[in-house]
TINU-342984 format. One line per field, with one value per residue (C-alpha): residue in three letters; z, x, y; residue number from 0. Coordinates in nm, 3 decimals, always signed. Example, Ala and Ser with C-alpha at 12.3 -4.5 7.8 and 13.67 -1.06 7.14 Angstrom:
resn = [ala, ser]
up = [+0.780, +0.714]
east = [+1.230, +1.367]
north = [-0.450, -0.106]
resi = [0, 1]
***
This chain:
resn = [unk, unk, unk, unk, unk, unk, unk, unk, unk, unk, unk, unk, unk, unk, unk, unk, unk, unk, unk, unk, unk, unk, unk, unk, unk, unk, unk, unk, unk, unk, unk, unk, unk, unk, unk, unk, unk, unk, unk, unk, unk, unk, unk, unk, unk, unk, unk, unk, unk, unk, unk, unk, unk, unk, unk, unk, unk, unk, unk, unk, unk, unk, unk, unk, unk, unk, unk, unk, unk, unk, unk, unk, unk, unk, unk, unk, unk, unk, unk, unk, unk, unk, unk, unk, unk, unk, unk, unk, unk, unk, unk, unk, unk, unk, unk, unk, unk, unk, unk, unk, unk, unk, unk, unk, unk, unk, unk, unk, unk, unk, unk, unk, unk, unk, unk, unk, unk, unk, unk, unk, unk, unk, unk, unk, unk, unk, unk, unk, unk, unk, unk, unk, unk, unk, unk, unk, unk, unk, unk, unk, unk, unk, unk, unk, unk, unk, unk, unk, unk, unk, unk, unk, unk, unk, unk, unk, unk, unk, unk, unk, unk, unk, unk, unk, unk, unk, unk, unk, unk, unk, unk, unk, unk, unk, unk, unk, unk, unk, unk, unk, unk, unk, unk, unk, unk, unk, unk, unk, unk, unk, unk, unk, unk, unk, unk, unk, unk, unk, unk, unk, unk, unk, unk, unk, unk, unk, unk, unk, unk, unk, unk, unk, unk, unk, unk, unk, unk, unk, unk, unk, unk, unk, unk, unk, unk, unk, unk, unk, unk, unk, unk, unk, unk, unk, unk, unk, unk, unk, unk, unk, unk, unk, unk, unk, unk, unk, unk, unk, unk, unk, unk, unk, unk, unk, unk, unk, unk, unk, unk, unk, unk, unk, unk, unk, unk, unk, unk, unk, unk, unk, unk, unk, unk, unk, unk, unk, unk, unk, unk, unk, unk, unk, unk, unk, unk, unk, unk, unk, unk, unk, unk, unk, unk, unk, unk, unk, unk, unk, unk, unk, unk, unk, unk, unk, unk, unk, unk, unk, unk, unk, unk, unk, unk, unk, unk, unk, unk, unk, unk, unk, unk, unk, unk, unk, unk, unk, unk, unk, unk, unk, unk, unk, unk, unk, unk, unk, unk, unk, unk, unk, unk, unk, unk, unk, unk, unk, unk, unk, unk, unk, unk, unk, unk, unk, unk, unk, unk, unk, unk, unk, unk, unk, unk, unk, unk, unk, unk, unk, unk, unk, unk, unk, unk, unk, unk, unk, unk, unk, unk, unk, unk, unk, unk, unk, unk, unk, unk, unk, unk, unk, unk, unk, unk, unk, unk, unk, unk, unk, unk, unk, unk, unk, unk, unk, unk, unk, unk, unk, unk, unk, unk, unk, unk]
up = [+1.052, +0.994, +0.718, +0.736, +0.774, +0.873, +0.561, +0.384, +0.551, +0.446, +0.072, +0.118, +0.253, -0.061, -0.317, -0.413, -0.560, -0.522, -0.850, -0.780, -0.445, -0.605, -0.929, -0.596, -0.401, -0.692, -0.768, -0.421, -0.419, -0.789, -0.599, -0.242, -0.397, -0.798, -0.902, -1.061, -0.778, -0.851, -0.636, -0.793, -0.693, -0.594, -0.344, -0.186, -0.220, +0.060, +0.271, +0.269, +0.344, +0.646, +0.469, +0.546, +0.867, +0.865, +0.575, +0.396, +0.446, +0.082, +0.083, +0.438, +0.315, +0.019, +0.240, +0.460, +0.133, +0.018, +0.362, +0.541, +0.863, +0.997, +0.863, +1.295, +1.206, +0.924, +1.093, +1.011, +1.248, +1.196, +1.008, +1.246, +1.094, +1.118, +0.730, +0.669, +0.951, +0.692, +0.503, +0.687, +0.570, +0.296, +0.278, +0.448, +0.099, -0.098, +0.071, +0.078, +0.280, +0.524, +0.287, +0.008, -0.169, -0.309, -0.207, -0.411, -0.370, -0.439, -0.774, -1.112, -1.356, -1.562, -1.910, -2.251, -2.230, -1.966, -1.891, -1.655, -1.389, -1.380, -1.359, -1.076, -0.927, -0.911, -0.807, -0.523, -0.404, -0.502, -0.293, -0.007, +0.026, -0.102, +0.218, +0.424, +0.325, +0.348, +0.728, +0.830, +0.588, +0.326, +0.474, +0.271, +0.320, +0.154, -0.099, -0.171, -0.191, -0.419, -0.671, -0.603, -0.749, -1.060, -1.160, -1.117, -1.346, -1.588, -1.591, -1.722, -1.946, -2.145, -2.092, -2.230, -2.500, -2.376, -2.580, -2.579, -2.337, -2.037, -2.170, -2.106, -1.765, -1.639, -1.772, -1.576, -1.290, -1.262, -1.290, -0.996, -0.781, -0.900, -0.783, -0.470, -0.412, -0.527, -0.276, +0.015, -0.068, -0.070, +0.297, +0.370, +0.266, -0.026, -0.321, -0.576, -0.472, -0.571, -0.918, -1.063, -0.959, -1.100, -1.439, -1.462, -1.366, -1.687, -1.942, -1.785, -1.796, -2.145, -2.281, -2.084, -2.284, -1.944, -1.839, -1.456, -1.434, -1.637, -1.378, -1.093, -1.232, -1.285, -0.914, -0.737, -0.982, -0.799, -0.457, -0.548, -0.666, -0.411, -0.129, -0.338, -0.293, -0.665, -0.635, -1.003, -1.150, -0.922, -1.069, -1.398, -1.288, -1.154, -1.488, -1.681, -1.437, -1.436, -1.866, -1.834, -1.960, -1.671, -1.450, -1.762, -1.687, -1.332, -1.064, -0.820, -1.029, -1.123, -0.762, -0.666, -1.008, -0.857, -0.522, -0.585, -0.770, -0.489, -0.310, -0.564, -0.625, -0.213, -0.199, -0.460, -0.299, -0.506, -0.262, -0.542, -0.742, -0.434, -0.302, -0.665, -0.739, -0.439, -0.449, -0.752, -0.591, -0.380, -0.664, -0.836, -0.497, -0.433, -0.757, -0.824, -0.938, -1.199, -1.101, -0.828, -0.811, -0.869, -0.557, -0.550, -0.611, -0.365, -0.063, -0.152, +0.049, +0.246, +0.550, +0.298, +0.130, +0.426, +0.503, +0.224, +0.216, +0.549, +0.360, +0.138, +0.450, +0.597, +0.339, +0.319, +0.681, +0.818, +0.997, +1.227, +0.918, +0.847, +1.247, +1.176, +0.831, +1.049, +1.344, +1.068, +0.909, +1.233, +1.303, +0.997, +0.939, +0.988, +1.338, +1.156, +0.906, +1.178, +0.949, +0.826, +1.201, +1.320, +0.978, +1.066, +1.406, +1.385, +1.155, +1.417, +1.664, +1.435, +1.316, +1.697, +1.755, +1.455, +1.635, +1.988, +2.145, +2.304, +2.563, +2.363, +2.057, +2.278, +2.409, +2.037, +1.939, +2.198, +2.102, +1.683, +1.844, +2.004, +1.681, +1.488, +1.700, +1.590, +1.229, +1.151, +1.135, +0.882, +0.758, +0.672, +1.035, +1.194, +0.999, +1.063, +1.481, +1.419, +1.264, +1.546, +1.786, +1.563, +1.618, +2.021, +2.068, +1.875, +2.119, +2.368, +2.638, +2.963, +3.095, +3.223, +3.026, +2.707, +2.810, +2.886, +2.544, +2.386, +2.578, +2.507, +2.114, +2.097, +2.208, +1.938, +1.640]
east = [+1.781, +1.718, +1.542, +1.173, +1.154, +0.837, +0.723, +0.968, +0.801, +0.459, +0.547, +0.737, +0.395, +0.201, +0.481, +0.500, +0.793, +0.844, +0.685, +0.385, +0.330, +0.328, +0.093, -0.151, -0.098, -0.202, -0.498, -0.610, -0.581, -0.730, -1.049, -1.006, -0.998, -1.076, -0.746, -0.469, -0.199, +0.160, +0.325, +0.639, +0.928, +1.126, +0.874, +0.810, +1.241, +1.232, +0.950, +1.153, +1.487, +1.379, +1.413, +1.034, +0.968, +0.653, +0.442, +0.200, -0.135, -0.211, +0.053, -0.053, -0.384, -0.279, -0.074, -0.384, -0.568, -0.358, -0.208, -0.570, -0.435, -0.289, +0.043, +0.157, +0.148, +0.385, +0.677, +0.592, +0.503, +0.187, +0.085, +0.130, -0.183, -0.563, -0.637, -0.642, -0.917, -1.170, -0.959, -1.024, -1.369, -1.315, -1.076, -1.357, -1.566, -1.259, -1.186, -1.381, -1.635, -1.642, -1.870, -1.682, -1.848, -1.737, -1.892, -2.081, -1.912, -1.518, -1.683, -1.628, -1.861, -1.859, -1.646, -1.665, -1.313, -1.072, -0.732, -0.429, -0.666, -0.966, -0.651, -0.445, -0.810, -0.907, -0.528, -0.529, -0.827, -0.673, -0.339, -0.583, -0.708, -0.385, -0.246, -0.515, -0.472, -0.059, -0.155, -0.414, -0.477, -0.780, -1.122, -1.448, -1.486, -1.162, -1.280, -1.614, -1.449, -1.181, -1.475, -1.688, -1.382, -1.303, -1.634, -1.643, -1.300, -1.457, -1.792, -1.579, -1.373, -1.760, -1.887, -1.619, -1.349, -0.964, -0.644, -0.467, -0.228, -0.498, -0.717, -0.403, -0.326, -0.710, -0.732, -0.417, -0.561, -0.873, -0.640, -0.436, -0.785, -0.923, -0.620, -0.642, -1.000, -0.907, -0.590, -0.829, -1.017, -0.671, -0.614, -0.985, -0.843, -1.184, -0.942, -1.235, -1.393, -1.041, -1.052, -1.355, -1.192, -0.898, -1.058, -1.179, -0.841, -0.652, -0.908, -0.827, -0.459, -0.489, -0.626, -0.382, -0.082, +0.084, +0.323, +0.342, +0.018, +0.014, +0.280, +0.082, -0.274, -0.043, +0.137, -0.246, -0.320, -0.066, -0.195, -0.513, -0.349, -0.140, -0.434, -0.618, -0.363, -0.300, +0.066, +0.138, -0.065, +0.112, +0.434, +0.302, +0.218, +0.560, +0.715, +0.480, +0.596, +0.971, +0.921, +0.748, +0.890, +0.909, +1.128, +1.374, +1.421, +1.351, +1.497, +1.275, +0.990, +1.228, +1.332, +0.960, +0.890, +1.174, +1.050, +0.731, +0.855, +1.080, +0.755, +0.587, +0.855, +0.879, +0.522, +0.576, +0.859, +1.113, +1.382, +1.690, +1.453, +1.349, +1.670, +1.800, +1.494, +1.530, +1.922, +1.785, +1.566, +1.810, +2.019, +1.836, +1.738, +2.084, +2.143, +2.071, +1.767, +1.791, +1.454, +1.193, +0.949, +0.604, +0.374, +0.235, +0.598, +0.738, +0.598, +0.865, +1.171, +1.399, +1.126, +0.897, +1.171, +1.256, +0.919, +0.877, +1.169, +1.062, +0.784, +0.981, +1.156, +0.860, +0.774, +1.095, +1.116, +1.331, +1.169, +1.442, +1.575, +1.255, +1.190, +1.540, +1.412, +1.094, +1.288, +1.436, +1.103, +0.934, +1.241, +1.221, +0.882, +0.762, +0.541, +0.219, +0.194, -0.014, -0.126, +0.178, +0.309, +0.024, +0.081, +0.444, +0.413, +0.174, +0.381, +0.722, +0.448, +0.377, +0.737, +0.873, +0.570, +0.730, +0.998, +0.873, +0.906, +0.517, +0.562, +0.730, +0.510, +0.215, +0.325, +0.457, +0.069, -0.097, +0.141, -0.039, -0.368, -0.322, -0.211, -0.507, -0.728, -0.585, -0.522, -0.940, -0.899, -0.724, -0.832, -0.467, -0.286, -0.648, -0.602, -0.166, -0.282, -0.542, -0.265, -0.018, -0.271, -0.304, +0.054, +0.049, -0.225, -0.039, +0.246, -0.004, +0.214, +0.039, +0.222, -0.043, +0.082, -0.007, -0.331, -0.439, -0.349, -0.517, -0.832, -0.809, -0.721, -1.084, -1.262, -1.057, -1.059]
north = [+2.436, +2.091, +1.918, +1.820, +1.467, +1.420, +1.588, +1.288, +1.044, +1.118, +1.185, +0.839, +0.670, +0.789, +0.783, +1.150, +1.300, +1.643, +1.749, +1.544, +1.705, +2.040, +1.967, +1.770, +2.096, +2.366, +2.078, +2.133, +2.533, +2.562, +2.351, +2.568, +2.915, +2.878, +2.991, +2.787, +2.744, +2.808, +2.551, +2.451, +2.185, +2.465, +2.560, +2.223, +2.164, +2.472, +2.273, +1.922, +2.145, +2.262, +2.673, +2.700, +2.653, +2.855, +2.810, +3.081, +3.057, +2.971, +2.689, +2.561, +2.523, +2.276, +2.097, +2.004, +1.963, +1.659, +1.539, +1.563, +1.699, +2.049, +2.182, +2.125, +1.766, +1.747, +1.923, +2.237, +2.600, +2.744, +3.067, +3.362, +3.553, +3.408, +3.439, +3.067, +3.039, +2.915, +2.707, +2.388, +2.446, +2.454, +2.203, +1.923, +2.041, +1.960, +1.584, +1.272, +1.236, +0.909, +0.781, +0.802, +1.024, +1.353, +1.642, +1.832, +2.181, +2.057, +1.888, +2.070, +2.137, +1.895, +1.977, +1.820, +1.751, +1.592, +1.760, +1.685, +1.880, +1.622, +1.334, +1.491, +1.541, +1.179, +1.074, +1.312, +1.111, +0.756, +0.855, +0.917, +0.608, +0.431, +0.586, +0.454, +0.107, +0.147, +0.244, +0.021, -0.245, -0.313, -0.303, -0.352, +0.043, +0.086, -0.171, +0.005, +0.342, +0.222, +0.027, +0.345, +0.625, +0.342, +0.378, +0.775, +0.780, +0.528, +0.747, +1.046, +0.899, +0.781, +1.095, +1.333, +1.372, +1.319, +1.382, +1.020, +1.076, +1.181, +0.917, +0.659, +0.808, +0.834, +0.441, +0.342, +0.546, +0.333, -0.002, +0.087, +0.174, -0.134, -0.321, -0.131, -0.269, -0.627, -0.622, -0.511, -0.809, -1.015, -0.858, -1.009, -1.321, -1.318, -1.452, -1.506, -1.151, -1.023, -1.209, -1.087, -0.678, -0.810, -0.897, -0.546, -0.426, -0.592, -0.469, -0.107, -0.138, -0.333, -0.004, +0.214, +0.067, +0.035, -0.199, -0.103, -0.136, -0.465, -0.572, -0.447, -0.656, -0.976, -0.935, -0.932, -1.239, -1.438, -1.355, -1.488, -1.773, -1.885, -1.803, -2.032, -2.290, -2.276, -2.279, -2.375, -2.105, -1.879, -1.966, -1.876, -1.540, -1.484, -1.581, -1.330, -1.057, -1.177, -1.117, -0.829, -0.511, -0.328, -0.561, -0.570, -0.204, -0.154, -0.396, -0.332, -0.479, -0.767, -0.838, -0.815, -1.102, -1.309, -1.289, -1.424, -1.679, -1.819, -1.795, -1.980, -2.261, -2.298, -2.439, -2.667, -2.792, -2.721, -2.568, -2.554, -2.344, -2.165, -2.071, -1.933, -1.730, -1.595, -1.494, -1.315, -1.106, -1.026, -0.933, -0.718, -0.519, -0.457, -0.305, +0.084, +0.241, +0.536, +0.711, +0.729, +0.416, +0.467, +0.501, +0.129, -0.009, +0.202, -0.043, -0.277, -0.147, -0.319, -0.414, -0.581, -0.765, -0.898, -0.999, -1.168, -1.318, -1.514, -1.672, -1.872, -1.953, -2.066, -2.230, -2.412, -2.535, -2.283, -2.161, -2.000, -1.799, -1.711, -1.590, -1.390, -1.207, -1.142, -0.957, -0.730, -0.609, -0.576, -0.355, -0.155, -0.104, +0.250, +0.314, +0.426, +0.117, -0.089, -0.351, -0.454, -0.469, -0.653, -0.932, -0.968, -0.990, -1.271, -1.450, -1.397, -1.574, -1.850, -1.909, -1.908, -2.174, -2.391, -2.387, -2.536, -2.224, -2.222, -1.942, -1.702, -1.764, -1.704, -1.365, -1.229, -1.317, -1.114, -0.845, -0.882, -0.921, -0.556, -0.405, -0.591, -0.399, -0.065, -0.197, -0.228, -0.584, -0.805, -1.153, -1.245, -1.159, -1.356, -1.692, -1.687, -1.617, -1.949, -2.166, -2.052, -2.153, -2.487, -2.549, -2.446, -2.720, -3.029, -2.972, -3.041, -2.773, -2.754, -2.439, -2.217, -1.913, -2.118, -2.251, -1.923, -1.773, -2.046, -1.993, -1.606, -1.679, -1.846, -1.558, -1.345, -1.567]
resi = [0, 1, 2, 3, 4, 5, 6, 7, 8, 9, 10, 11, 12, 13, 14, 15, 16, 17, 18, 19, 20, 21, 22, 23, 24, 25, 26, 27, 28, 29, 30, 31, 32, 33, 34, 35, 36, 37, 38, 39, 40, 41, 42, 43, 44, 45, 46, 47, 48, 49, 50, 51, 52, 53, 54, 55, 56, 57, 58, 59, 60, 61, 62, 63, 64, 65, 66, 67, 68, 69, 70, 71, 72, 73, 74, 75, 76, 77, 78, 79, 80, 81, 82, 83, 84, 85, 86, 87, 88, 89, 90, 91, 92, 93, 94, 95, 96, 97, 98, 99, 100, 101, 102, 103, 104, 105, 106, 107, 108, 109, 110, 111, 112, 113, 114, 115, 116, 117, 118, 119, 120, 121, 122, 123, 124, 125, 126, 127, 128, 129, 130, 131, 132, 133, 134, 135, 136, 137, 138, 139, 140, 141, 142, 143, 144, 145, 146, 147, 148, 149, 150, 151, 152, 153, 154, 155, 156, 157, 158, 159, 160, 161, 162, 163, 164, 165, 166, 167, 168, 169, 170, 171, 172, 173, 174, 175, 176, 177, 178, 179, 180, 181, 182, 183, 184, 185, 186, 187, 188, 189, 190, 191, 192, 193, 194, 195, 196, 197, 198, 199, 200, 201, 202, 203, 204, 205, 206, 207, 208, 209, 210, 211, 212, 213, 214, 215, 216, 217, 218, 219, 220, 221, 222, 223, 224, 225, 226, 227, 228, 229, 230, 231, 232, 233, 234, 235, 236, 237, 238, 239, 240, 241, 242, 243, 244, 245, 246, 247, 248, 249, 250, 251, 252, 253, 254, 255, 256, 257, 258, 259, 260, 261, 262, 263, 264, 265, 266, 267, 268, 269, 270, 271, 272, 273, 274, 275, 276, 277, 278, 279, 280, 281, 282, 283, 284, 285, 286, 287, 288, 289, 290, 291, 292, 293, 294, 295, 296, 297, 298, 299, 300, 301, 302, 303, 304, 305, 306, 307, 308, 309, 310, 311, 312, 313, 314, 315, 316, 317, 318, 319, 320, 321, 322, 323, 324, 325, 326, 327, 328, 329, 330, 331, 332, 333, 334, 335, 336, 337, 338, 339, 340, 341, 342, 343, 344, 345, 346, 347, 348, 349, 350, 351, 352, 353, 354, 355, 356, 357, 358, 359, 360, 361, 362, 363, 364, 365, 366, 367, 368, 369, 370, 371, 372, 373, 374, 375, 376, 377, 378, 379, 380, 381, 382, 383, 384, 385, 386, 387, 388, 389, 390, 391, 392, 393, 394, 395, 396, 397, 398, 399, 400, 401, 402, 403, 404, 405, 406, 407, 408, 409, 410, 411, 412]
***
């Protein structure tokens, strides 16, 4: 009896540990049936070991609650009885609609005060569409949705009494979905459309008290900055994050500071400084971790490090290293994550093009092109495919393979 790792992978995608699952999982059968759940760790332990093969109803029907699909698709046997027959109609009450608006029967009355209920409510909803965006990259319906469930949290917080610890965690809440809306616009390559989010995002982790999501607000800043070709401002990001407290005590955040700061110093063309921020980054990833990231954190594993390692490569001139560190992350990278496949894959195209290797570059980009179309588009992995087609061109390569791709890259981009 093997363990469930399907079930791992998913709780992996949207950063749940197993307490988290179970508080989501008695959220969504409190909502499903009216009753408090009583989910515990122990109880999802026996789902990750592989000990329950063959889920209650009750329990399957909060797994399809927070997972949005059937209990078959996350490793697991079905219920041999019929009773949860009318739980998936219930559960399409209890999820977001494809508008992004709640419906009306899985809302609450509304209380005077907020609790840890109203909190894991709103996260279940945030991890939704966090896992969207980990799958297929930020579109402007993630973007609305994510502006749309800030302003819902925001709404309750004005319109009901908190104790200060749920009036922290529903602030830092609304920071991370704001972040999520200004990094969709990042994806859409809309920097100053992801500055004015991200404004709104530091006054609601200011009032938090929170220094991931400080960290978080100040990582998105320096995105903006560096698509804006503001490379020295981005360097003064990286050094707030580097200071921050967070990456004192957690190295993934500091490997994460130090890695965009080797990004940072690479485009200003200082490759000594490069090269050392970036065997820090290394450092600190190597080095052990004492407790479970947090869900936004936990994207940066060893496939994005390598990724973004390859930028600074890049950005460098080496472009064969960074073609290598590319190779790795495309290897790595988990088969649902299609955005992230179709990024990488455009930058392998445009780092073997850097290289003179025309043919070869040309087939690796019809290979992103394919994934963009799955991925919902992505402004980021369009503009690399237009510079590798920049690069193509100069060479001024007449082999028909090439011209061909450059005729079809037209029509795409």
């Amino acid at each position: 009896m093997g363990a469930n790792v399907i079930l791992k992978g998913r709780m992996d995608e949207l950063g749940l540990t197993q307490d988290e699952l179970a508080r989501q999982m008695n959220v969504a059968l409190e909502a499903l049936g009216g009753k408090p759940g009583d989910v515990s760790a122990r109880t999802v332990r026996n789902l990750l070991s592989g000990s329950t093969r063959r889920p209650i109803g009750r329990t399957c029907a909060a797994l399809e609650a927070v997972f949005g699909c059937p209990v078959s698709a996350l490793g697991f046997d079905p219920p041999r009885t019929a009773a949860q027959a009318e739980d998936p109609v219930h559960r399409r009450t209890f999820l977001v609609s494809a508008t992004g608006a709640v419906v009306a029967t899985a809302t609450p009355a509304r209380r005077s005060r907020l609790g840890w209920s109203d909190a894991d409510r709103f996260h279940l909803e945030y991890a939704s569409l966090l896992g969207d965006d980990s799958r297929l990259g930020g579109t402007r319906r993630i973007e609305h949705r994510s502006v749309e469930l800030a302003a819902r949290i925001q709404s309750s917080l004005a319109d009901g009494g908190a104790s200060d610890r749920v009036r922290r965690q529903l602030y830092r809440l609304a920071s991370d979905v704001t972040c999520l809306a200004a990094f969709a616009a990042i994806d859409a390559s809309a920097p100053h459309r992801a500055r004015t989010h991200l404004d709104k995002a530091l006054t609601l982790a200011g009032l938090a008290r929170d220094s991931e999501a400080m960290f978080r607000v100040w990582d998105h800043l320096m995105l903006t900055s560096s698509q804006r070709e503001n490379h020295a401002e981005a360097a003064a990001g990286a050094e707030v994050m580097k200071r921050s407290s967070v990456a004192r005590r957690d190295p993934s955040y500091a490997s994460l500071a130090h890695m965009r700061h080797a990004n940072a110093m690479a485009r200003l063309h200082r490759p000594v400084a490069a090269v050392r921020a970036l065997n820090l980054a290394e450092r600190a990833f190597e080095r052990p971790r004492d407790e479970r990231p947090s869900a936004w954190i936990g994207f940066y594993g060893r496939a994005e490090f390598d990724a973004l390692s390859s930028y600074v490569w890049t950005a460098l001139g080496e472009h064969e290293r960074a073609e290598s560190c590319l190779h790795r992350t495309l290897a790595a990278i988990p088969g649902g994550m299609v955005r992230n496949q179709a990024l990488y894959t455009a930058h392998l195209s445009l780092s073997q093009a850097r290289q003179g290797e025309a043919e070869l570059a040309c087939a690796t980009g019809r290979r992103a092109f394919d994934m963009l179309l799955l991925a919902s588009g992505s402004q980021r992995t369009t503009n690399t495919l237009a510079r590798t087609r920049q690069v193509i061109e100069a060479t001024g390569t007449k082999a028909p393979e090439v011209v061909d791709w450059i005729e079809e890259s037209r029509r795409w981009i």
